[in-house]
C-alpha positions in Angstrom: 19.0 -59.3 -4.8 17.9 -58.6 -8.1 18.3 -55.3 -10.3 14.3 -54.9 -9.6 14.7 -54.9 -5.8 17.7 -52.5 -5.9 15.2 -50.2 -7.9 12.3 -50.8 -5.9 14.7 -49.2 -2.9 16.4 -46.9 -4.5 13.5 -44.6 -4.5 12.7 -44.4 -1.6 16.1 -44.1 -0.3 16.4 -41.2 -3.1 13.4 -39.7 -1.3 14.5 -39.9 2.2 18.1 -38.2 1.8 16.4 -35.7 -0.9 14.0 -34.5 2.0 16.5 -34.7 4.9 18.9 -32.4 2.6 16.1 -29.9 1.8 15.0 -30.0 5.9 19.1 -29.1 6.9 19.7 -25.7 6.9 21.9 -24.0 9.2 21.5 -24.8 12.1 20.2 -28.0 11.1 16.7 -27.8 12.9 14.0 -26.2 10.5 11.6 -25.7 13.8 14.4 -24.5 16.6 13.4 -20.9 17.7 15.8 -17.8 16.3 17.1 -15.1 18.4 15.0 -13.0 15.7 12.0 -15.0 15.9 11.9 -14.2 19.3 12.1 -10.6 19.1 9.3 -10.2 16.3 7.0 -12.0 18.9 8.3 -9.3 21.8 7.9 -6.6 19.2 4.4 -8.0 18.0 2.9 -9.0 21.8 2.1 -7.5 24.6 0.1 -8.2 28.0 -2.4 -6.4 29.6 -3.9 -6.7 33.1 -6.8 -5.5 34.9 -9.4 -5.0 31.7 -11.6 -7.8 30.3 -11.7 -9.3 27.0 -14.5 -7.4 25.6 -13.0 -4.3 26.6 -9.4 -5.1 25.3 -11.4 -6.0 21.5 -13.2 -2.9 22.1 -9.8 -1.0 22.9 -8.1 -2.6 20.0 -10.8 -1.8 17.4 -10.7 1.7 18.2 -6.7 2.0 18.5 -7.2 0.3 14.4 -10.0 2.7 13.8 -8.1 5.8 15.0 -4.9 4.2 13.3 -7.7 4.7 9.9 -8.5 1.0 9.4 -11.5 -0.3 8.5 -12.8 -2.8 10.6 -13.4 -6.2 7.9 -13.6 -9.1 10.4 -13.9 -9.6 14.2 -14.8 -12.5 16.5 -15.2 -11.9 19.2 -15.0 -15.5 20.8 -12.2 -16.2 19.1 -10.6 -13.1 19.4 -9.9 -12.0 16.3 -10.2 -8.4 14.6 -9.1 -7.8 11.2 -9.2 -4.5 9.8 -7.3 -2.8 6.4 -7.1 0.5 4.9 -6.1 1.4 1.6 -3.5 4.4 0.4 -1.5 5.8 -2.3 1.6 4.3 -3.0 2.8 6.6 -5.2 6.7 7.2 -4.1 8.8 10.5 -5.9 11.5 8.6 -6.2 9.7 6.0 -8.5 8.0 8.7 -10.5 11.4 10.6 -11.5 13.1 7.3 -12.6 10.0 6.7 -14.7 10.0 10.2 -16.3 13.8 10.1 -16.7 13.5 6.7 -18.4 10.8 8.0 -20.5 13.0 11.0 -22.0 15.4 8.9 -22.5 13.9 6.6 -24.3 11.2 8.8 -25.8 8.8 7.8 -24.4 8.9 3.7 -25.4 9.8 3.1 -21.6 6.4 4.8 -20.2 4.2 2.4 -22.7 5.5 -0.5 -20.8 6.6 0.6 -17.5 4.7 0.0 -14.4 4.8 2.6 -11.1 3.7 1.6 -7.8 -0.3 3.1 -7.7 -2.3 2.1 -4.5 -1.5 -0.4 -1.3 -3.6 -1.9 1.3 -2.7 -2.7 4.5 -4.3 -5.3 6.6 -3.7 -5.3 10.7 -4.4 -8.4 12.4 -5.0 -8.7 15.9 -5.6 -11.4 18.3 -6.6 -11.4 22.3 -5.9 -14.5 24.5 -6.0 -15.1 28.0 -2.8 -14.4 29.6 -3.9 -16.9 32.9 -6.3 -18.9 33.8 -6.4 -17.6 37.5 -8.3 -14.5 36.2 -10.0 -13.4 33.3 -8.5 -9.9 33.7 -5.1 -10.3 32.2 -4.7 -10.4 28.2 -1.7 -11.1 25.7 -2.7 -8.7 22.5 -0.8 -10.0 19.0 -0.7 -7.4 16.1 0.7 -8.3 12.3 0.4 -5.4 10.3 1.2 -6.5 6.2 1.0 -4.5 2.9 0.5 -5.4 -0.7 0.8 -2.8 -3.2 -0.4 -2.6 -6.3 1.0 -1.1 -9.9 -0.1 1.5 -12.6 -1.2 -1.8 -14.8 -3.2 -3.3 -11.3 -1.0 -6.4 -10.8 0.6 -7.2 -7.2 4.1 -5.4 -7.0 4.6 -6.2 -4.0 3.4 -8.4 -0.3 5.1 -7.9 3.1 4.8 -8.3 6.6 5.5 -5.2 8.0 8.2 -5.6 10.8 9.0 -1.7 11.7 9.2 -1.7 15.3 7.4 2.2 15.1 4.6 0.8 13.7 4.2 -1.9 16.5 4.9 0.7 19.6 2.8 3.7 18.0 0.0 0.9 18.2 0.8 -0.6 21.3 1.0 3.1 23.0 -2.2 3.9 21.5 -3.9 0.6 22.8 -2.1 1.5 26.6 -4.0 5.0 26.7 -7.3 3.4 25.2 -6.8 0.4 27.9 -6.1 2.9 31.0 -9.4 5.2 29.5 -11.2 2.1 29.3 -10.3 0.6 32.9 -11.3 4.3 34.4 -14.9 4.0 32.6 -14.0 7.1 30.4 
């Protein structure tokens, strides 16, 4: 075999074990399930029985819209409602480092220092059929996510928000709006 054919294979070999190092973490499997993963899905899902689908979108956009989101998107036969709302950002602790670093370095620091200003957040929800025996029962996702913007109007910061408070004051809102809603009130 000539030092052409060794070439000709040795990039492709290169490739494979490159890709198969990158692919290993941990536990070896980049797609196996984590004990975490699991319980941002419990925290983020719940099901729902005894309402129909229309009414569990029309439940969910008014739990978002008493939350103070503004309804962007929704389809209906998909299931989908997206909705954001948009807030200072402004945090004290932010602000007295920026006014302490400004008297400290007379005020060189505050030409060129950026404070957190505004932040959006988006909530994302999505309805599916819980059974195919009846069209009664629901699974409702929610993803809520921020991105916050500086003094200067550039992204500081994108996150999914994973505060289990967040999650459960939606979901307890959504059970009283789905109980009101099954009782025709």
């Amino acid at each position: 075999m000539g030092w052409k054919a060794i070439c000709q294979l040795t990039g492709p070999i290169l490739a494979v074990l490159v890709l198969t190092g990158c692919l290993s973490g941990e536990s070896g499997n980049p797609f196996e399930l984590t004990p975490e993963h699991l319980q941002k899905r419990e925290m983020r899902t719940r099901m729902y029985e005894g309402i129909s689908e229309v009414g569990m979108l029309s439940a969910c956009a008014g739990v978002l819209q008493d939350l103070g989101f503004t309804i962007d998107e929704s389809e209906s036969k998909l299931g989908v409602i997206v909705g954001s709302k948009r807030s200072d950002a402004t945090e004290a602790g932010q602000e007295a480092w920026w006014l302490v670093k400004a008297l400290l370095t007379y005020g060189l620091a505050a030409l060129t220092d950026e404070t957190d200003d505004y932040q959006r957040f988006r909530a994302s929800v999505v309805v599916r059929p819980a059974s195919t025996i009846t069209s009664e029962n629901h699974y409702v996702s929610v993803t809520f996510q921020r991105t916050v913007w500086d003094t200067d109007d550039k992204v500081s910061k994108q996150e999914t928000l994973e505060v289990p408070e967040i999650h459960g004051d939606f979901f307890d809102r959504l059970s009283k709006s789905v109980f009101l809603e099954a009782q025709g009130i």
